[in-house]
VONUTI-273609 format. One record per residue (C-alpha): residue in one letter; x, y, z. Coordinates in Angstrom, 2 decimals, decimal comma, padded with zeros to 5 digits. Example, Ala and Ser with C-alpha at 12.3 -4.5 7.8 and 13.67 -1.06 7.14 Angstrom:
BEGIN
A|012,30|-004,50|007,80
S|013,67|-001,06|007,14
//
This chain:
BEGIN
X|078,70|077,04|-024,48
X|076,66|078,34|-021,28
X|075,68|081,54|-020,37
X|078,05|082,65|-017,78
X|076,59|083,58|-014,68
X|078,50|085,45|-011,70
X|080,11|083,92|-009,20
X|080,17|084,29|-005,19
X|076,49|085,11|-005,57
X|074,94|082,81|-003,06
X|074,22|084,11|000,75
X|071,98|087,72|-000,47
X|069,73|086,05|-002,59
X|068,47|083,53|000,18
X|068,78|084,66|003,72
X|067,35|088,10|005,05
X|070,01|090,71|005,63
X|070,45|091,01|009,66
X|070,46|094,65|010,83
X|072,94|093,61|013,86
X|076,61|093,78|013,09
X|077,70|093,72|016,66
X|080,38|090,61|017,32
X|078,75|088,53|014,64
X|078,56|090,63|011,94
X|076,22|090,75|008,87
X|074,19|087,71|007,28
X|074,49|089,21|003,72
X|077,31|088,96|001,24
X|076,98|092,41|000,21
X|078,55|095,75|001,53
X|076,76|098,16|003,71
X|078,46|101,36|001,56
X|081,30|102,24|-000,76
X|083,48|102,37|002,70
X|083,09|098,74|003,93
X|083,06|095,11|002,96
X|081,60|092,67|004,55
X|083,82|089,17|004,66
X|083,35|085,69|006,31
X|086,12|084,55|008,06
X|087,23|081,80|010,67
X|088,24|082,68|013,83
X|088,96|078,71|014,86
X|090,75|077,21|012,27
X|088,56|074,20|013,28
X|085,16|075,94|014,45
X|082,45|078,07|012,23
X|082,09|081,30|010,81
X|081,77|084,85|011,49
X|080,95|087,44|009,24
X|081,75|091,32|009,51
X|082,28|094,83|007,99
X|085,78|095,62|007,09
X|086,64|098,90|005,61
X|087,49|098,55|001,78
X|090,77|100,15|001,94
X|093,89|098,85|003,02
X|094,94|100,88|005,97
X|097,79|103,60|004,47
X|100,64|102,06|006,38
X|100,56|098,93|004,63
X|099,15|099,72|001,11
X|102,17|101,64|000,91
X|103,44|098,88|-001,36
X|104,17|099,28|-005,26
X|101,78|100,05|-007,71
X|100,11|096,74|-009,07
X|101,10|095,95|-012,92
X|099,43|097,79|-015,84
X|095,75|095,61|-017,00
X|097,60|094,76|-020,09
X|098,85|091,42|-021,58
X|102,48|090,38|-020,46
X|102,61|092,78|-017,50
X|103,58|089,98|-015,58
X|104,30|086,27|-015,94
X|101,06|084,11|-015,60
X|101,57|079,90|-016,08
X|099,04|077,51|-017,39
X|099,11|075,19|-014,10
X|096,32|073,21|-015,73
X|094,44|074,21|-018,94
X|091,73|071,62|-019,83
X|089,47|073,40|-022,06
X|088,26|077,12|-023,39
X|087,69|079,38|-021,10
X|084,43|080,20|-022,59
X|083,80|076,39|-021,25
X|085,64|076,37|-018,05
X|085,59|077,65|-014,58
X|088,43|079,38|-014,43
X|090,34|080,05|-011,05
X|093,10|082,70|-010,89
X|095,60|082,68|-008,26
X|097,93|085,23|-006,57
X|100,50|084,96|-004,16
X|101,37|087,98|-002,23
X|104,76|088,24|000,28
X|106,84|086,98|-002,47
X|109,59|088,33|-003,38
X|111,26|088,26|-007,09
X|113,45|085,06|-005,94
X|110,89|083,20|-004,12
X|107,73|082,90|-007,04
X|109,12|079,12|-007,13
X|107,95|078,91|-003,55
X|104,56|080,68|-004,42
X|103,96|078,24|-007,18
X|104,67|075,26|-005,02
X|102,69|076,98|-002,15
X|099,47|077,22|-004,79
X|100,19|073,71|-005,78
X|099,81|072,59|-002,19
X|096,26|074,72|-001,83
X|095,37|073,32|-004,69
X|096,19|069,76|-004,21
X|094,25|069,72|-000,95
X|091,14|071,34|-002,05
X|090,86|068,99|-004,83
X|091,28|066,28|-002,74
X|087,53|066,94|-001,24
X|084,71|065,70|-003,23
X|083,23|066,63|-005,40
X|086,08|068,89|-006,72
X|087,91|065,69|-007,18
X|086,01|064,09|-009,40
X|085,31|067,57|-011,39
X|088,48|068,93|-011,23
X|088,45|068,71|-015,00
X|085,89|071,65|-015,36
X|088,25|073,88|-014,45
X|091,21|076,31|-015,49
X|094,51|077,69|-013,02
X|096,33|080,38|-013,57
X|099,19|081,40|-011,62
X|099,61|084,97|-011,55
X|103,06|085,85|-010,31
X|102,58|089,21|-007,93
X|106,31|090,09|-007,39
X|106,75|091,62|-003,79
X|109,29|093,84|-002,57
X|109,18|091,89|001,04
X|108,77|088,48|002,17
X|105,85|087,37|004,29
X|102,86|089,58|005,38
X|101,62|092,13|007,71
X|100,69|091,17|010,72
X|102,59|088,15|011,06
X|103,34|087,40|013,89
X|102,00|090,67|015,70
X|100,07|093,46|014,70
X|102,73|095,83|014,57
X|104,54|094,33|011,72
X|104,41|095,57|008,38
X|105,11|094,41|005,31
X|105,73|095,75|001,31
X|103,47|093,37|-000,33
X|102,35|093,22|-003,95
X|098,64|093,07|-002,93
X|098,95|094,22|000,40
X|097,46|091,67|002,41
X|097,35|091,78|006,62
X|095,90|090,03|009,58
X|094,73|092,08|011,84
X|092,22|093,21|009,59
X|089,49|095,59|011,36
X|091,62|094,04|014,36
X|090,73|090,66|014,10
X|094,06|088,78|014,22
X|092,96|085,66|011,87
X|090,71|088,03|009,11
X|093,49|088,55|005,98
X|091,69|091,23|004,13
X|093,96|092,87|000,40
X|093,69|095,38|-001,38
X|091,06|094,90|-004,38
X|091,98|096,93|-007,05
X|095,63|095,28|-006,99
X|094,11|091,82|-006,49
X|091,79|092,96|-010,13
X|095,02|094,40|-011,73
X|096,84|091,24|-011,14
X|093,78|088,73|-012,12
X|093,35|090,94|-015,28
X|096,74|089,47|-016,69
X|094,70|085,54|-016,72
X|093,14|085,03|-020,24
X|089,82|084,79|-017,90
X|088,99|085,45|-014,07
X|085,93|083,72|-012,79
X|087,40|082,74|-009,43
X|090,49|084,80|-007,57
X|092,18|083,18|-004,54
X|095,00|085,50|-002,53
X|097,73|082,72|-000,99
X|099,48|084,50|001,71
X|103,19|084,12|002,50
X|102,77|082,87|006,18
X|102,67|080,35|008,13
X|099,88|081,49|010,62
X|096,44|080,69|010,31
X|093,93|083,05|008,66
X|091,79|083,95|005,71
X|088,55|085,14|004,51
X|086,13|085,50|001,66
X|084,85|088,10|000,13
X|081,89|088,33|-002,18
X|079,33|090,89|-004,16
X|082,58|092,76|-005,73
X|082,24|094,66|-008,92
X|085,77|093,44|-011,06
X|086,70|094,74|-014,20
X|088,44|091,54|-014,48
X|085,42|089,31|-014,11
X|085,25|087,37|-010,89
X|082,84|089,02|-008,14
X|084,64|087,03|-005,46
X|088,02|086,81|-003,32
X|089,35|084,30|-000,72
X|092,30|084,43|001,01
X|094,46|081,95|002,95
X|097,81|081,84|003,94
X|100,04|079,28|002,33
X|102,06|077,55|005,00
X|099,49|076,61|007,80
X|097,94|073,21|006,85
X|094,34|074,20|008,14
X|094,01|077,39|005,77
X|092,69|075,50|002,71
X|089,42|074,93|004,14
X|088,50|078,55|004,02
X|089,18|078,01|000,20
X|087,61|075,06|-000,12
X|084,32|076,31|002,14
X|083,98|079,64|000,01
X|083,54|077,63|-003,15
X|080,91|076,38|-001,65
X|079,12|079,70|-001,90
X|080,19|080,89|-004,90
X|079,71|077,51|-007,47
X|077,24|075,50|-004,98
X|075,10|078,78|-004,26
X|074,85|076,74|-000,55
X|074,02|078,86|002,53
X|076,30|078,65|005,66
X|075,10|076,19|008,28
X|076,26|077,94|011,25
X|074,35|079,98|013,96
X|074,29|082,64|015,86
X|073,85|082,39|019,38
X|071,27|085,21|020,57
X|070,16|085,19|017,15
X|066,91|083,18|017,67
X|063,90|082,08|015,33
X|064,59|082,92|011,50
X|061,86|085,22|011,01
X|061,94|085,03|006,75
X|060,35|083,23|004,24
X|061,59|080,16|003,00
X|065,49|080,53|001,65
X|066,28|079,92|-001,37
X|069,64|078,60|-000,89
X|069,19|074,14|-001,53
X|071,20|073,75|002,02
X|068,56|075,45|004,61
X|064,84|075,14|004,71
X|061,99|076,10|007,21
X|060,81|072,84|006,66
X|060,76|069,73|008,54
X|061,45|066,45|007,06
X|058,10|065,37|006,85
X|057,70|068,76|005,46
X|059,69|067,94|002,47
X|058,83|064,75|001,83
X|054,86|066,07|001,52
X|055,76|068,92|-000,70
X|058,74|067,24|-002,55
X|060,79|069,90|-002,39
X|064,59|070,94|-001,00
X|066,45|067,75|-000,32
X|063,73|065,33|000,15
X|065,26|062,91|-001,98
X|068,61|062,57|-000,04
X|066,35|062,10|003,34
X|067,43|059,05|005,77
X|070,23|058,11|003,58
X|074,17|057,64|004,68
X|075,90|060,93|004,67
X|079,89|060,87|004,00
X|079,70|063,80|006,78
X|078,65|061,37|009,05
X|075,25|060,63|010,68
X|072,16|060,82|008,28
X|070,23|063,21|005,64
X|067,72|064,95|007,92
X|066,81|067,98|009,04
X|068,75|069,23|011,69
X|067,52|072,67|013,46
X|069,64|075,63|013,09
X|071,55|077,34|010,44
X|071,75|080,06|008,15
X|073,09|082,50|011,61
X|069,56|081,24|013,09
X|068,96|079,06|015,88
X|065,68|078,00|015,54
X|062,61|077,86|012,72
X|065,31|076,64|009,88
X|067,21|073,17|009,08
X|069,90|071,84|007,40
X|070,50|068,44|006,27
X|073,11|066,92|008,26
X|074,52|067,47|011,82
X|077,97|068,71|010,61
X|079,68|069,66|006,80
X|082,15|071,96|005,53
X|079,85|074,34|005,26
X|078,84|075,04|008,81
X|082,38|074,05|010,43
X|086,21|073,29|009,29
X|086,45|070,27|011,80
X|085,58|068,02|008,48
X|086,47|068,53|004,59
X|083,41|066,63|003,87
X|080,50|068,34|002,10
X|076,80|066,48|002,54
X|075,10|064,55|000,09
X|072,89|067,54|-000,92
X|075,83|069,85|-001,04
X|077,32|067,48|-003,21
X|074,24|067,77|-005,46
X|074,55|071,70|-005,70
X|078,60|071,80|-006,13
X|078,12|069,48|-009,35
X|075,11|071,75|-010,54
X|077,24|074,81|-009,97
X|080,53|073,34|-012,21
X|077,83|072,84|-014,99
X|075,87|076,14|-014,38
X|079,08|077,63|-015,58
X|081,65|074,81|-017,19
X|080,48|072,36|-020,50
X|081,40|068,69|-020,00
X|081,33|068,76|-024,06
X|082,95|070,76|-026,44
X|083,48|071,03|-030,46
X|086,91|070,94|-031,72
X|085,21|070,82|-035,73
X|084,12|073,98|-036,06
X|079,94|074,51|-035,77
X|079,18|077,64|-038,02
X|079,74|076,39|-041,34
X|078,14|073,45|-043,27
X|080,11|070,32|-043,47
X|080,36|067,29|-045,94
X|079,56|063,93|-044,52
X|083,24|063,18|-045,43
X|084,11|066,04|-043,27
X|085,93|064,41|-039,60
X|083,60|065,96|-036,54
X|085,40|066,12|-033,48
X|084,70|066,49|-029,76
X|086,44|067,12|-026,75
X|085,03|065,64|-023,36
X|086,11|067,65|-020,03
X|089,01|064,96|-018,11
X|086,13|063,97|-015,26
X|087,77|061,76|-012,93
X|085,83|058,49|-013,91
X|086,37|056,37|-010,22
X|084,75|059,02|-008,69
X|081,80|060,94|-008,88
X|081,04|061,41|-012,31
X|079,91|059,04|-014,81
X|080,23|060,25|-018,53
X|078,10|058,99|-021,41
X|078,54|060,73|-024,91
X|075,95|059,71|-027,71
X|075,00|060,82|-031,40
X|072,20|061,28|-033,44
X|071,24|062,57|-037,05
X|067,76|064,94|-037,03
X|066,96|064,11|-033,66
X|067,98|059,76|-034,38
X|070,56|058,28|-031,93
X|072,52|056,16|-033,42
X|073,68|053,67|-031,22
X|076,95|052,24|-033,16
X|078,38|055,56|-032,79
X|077,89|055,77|-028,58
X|081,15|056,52|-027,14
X|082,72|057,89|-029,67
X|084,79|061,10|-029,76
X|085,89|061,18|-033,65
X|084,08|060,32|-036,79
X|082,56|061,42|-040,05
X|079,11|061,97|-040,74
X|078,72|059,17|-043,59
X|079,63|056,45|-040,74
X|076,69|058,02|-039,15
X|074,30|057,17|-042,43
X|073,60|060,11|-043,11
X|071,08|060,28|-046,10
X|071,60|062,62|-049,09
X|070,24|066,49|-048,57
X|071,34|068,83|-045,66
X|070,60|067,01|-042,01
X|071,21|067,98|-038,46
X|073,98|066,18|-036,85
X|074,17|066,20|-032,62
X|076,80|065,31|-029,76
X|075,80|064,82|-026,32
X|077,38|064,40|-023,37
X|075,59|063,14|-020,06
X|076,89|063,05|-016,53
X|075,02|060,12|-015,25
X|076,22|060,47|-011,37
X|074,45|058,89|-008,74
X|075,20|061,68|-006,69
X|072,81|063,72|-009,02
X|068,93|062,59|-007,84
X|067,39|066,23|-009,04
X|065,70|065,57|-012,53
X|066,66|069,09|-013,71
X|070,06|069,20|-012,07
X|070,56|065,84|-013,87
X|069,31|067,90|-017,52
X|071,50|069,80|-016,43
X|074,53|068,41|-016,27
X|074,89|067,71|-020,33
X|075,60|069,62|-022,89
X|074,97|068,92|-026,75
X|076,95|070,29|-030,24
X|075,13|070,54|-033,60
X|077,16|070,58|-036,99
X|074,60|071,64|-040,18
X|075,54|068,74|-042,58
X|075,16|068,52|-046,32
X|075,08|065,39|-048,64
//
């Protein structure tokens, strides 16, 4: 098991917080007081990013809706959409569908489905789709649709109380938090929360630095009928698991003025830069980027127009015109799933002395294995491999010769990918299980 670390973490720690909120908004992740939020949204459903300060409550016309359910067990009905490992092992993502009434949760399920579907379609949450848990949390609403759909002035009795027009930017869909944490609370674990929408317009946003008492510390929103609205899902991941800066700029906002970010996406460096320090994505430079174009350093990003580079001319992370994410992002998406998620995990319980007649048993996540990832699991006895037993997911500790007195017995798992070059990354990305066992 991993230590758990939080998610939706990644813009504060790497770029410097800009004073100007203006049109643009904020750089940083985090809220200016108790009375705001600031939120990334996209105003183009095929264009970049903006960020702003919203207030934090839902404005009292619309959060007139019904109290969310009590943060016990049962409240509310909650289905397994795919379950492929403990919790305790798993990235687990939680989602909500607000606008739906009592007779239309078939819709919201089908709706989530959908989001689902096409954000797992993009690489690498294809091939790693098997890190992760969904819950469907059905949020029963006493109306159909949302607020602000289609104009302003409409408003809806929503279970979560989501709206466009948020702040009074027609394509921001801001909710009400605590409702959204009641509502993830009744998910055996919350490390991920998206809000689907009842609507067919465009519009979402993400929302990150939150304090839940259910566990996530992030929220993105999308609306469930547009066929562009995924993206925002799909591009706030890449924040929260990848820890991967936004790409985008700023016009006005000039030179980047900081020191160098922290984020793997954006550097002050240029390429020859890199490649005589070894460090950011030097290893991905001049090579073929499914994004299009080549691994480079490209000026501008992280809101700044000058003095910092990204790796590629375009990628889900600075626009929605592609679902593709760049070779390096790639890299840092597959670190994040194992910075929180165990490709291996014991079935034969580890905290108790076994008999080399005793059956060990692992489980291996379900990696898709044409795509990305490329699983090896090995065994060894005090620190031995033993090669006959490569491969294998059951067996007993005598077919492993063990020797007579009390001995150490390992499984490993190792996620050999190509599109892992980073030594550590590639450490990484395995996990091991040790049984005490006695002859």
């Amino acid at each position: 098991m991993r230590v758990r670390t939080p998610l939706f973490t990644a813009i504060a720690a790497g770029s410097l917080a800009i004073a100007a909120l203006g049109a643009a908004g904020s750089a940083t992740h985090a809220a200016a007081d108790e009375g705001r939020r600031t939120v990334e949204y996209f105003p183009d459903s095929r264009g970049e990013g903006r960020h702003t300060q919203v207030p934090a409550a839902v404005p009292a016309k619309i959060s007139r809706a019904k109290e969310a359910p009590a943060k016990t067990p049962g409240a509310t009905t909650v289905t397994p959409l795919q379950r492929t490992g403990p919790s305790e092992g798993r990235l687990d993502l939680v989602i909500i569908g607000d606008g739906y009434t009592a007779d239309q949760q078939a819709d919201f399920q089908e709706d989530a489905r959908s989001k689902l579907d096409a954000i797992f379609a993009i690489e690498p949450y294809k091939s790693y789709q098997g890190l992760f848990n969904f819950w469907l949390v059905d949020a029963v609403s006493n109306e159909s649709g949302v607020s602000g759909d289609p104009t302003k002035d409409v408003v809806k009795d929503t279970a979560v109380s989501s709206y466009f027009f948020c702040d009074d930017i027609e394509r921001l869909v801001c909710i009400d938090e605590k409702k959204v944490d009641a509502y993830a609370q009744q998910a055996p674990d919350s490390d991920i929360v998206f809000v689907v929408s009842n609507s067919t317009k465009y519009g979402g946003a993400g929302y990150s630095g939150l304090t839940s008492t259910a566990g996530h510390t992030g929220i993105a929103t999308m609306s469930s009928d547009n066929d562009r609205s995924y993206l925002i899902g799909a591009h706030e991941l890449g924040h929260s698991i990848g820890l991967l800066a936004d790409e985008y700029q700023y016009a006005g906002y000039g030179t980047y003025p900081g020191p160098e970010p922290v984020e793997p996406n954006t550097t002050q460096q240029t390429a020859e830069g890199m490649l005589n320090t070894k460090t950011k994505w030097y290893r991905w430079l001049g090579e073929s980027d499914p994004s299009g174009g080549t691994v480079g350093a490209y000026e501008g990003g992280g809101y700044y127009e000058y003095g910092i580079y990204r790796p590629t001319q375009n990628n889900i992370m600075r626009a929605l015109d592609t679902d593709k994410f760049n070779l390096p992002g790639r890299e840092a998406m597959i670190a994040g799933f194992y910075r929180d998620a165990d490709l291996l995990t014991a079935r034969t319980a580890t905290d108790r002395t076994l008999r080399a007649t005793d059956v060990l048993r692992v489980d291996l996540a379900p990696l898709t294995r044409d795509g990305l990832s490329d699983v090896s699991v090995s065994w060894s006895v005090d620190g031995v491999q033993v090669p006959s037993a490569q491969g294998r997911k059951v067996l007993n500790a005598k077919a492993l010769g063990v020797g007579k007195g009390t001995h150490k017995v390992t499984a490993t798992a190792v996620d050999r990918s190509a599109a892992l070059r980073d030594p550590e990354i590639r450490k990484a990305a395995s996990n091991s299980v040790t049984w005490t066992v006695s002859r």
